[in-house]
C-alpha positions as semicolon CSV with decimal commas, in nm:
position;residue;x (nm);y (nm);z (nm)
1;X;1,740;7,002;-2,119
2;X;1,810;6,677;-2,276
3;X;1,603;6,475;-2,055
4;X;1,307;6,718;-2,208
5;X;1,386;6,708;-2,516
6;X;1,391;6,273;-2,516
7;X;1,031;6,283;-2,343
8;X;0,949;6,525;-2,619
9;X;1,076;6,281;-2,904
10;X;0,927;5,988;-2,699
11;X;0,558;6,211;-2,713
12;X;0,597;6,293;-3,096
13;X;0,696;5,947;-3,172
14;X;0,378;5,799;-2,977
15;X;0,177;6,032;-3,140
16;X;0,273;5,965;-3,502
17;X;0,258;5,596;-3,446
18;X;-0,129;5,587;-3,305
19;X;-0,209;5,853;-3,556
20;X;-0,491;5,660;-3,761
21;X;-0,488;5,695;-4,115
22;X;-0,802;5,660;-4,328
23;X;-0,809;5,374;-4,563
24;X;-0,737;5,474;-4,952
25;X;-1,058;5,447;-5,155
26;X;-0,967;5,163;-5,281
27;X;-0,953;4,956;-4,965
28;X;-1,274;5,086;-4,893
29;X;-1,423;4,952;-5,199
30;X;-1,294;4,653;-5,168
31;X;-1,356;4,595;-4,778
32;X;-1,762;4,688;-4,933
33;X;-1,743;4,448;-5,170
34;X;-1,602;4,155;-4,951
35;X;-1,890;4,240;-4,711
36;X;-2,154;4,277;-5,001
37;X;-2,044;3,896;-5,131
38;X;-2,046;3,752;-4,773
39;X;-2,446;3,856;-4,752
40;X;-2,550;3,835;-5,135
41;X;-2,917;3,796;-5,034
42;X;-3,132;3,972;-4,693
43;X;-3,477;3,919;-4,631
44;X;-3,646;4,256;-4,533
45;X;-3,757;4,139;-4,199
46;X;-4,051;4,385;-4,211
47;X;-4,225;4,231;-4,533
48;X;-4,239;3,876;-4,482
49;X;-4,146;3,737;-4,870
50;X;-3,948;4,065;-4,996
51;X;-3,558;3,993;-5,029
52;X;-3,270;4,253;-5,145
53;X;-2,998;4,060;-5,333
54;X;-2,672;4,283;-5,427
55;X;-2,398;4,131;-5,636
56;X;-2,075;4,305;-5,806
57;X;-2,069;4,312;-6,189
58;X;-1,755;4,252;-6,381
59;X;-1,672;4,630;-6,405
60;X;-1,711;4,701;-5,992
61;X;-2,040;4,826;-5,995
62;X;-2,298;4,714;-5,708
63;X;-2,611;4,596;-5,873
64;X;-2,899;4,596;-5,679
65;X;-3,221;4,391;-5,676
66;X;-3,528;4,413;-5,519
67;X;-3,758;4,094;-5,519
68;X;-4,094;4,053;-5,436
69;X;-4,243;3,711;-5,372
70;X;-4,616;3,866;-5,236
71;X;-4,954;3,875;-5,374
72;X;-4,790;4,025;-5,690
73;X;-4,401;3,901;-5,766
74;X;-4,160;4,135;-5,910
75;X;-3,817;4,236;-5,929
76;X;-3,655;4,574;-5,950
77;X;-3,244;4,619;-6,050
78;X;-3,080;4,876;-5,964
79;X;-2,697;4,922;-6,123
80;X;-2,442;5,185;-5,973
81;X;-2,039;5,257;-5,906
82;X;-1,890;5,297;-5,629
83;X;-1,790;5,617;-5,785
84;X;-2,183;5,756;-5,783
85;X;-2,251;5,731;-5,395
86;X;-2,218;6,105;-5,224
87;X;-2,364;6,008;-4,854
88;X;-2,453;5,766;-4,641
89;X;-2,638;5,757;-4,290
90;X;-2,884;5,500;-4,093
91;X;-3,186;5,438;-4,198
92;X;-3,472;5,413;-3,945
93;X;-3,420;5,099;-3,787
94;X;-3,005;5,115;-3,781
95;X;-3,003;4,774;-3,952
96;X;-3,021;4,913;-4,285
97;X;-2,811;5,247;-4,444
98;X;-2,963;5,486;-4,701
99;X;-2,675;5,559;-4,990
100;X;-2,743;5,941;-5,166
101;X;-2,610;5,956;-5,525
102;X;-2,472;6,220;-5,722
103;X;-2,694;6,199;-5,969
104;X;-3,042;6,040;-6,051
105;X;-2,953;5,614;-6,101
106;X;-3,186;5,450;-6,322
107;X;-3,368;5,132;-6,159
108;X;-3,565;4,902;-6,417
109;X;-3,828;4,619;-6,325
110;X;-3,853;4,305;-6,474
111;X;-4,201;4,498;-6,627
112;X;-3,996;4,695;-6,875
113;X;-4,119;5,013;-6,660
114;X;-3,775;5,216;-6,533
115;X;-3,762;5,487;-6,266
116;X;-3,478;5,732;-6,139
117;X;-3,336;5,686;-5,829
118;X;-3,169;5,925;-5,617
119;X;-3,074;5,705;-5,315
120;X;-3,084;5,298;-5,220
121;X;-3,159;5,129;-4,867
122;X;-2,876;4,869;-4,802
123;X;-3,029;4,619;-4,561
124;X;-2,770;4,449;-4,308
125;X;-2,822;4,101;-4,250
126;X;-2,947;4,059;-3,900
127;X;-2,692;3,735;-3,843
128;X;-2,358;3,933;-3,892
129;X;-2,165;4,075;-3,619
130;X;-2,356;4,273;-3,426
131;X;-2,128;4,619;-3,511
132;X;-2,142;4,503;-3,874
133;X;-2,437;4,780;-3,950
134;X;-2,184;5,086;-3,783
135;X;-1,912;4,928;-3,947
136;X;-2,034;4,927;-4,327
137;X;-2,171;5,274;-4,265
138;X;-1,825;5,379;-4,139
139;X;-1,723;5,246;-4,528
140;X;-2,005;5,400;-4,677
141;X;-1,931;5,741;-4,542
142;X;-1,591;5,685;-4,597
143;X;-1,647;5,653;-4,971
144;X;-1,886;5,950;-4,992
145;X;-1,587;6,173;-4,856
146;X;-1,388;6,068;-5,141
147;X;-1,672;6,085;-5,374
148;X;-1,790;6,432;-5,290
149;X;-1,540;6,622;-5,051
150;X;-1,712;6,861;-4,852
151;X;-1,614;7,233;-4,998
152;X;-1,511;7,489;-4,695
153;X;-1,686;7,799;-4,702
154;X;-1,461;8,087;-4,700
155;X;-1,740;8,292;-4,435
């Protein structure tokens, strides 16, 4: 009897200490925004001369830019919290990862012409580690399920 009950301590106690824990939101955001300063600029590798630049304001938000250097040059910004993202996933290639938000996001050109946004591509660089794309997706989806907890359905 006490030789079971010491293998069953020894199986709760290896159990508790593997357990993984998710990180808090806030080491999510700022494991994002690490990564997001490490790669401030990507060239979209499937339009030679567009670029994505993302930078973090002074009150944590991601702003977002979208610069054209092609037959016609322009630049669209787009400015949103952490707080604002709802879900993430892949987009088609797996090197970039399509952000949902709440609500509509407001994007403005350098035209004066604005548009609403309800999502954002996030390109990956193609030099960083090669599980960096799963990896920031991981954080991504991570925030979304503090952002917007899924509701259980009774039925």
């Amino acid at each position: 009897m006490k030789r079971l009950l010491f293998m069953l301590i020894l199986l709760l106690n290896g159990i508790i200490l593997n357990a993984q824990t998710k990180p808090s939101k806030q080491e999510t955001i700022d494991w994002i925004t690490a990564k997001i300063r490490e790669n401030p600029r990507i060239e979209d590798l499937r339009h030679p001369g567009v670029y994505y630049t993302y930078s973090i304001t002074d009150n944590d938000q991601i702003r977002c830019s979208l610069i054209s250097q092609r037959k016609v040059s322009f630049t669209s910004t787009l400015t949103f919290s952490f707080n604002d993202i709802c879900s993430a996933s892949f987009h088609e290639n797996s090197k970039a990862i399509n952000v949902t938000f709440k609500n509509l996001i407001k994007s403005k050109s350098d035209d004066g012409t604005t548009d609403e946004e309800d999502s954002w591509t996030f390109f990956i660089n193609p030099n960083a580690a090669p599980n960096m794309p799963e990896r920031m997706l991981k954080a991504f989806k991570t925030l979304a399920e503090y952002n917007c907890p899924k509701v259980k359905e009774v039925y």
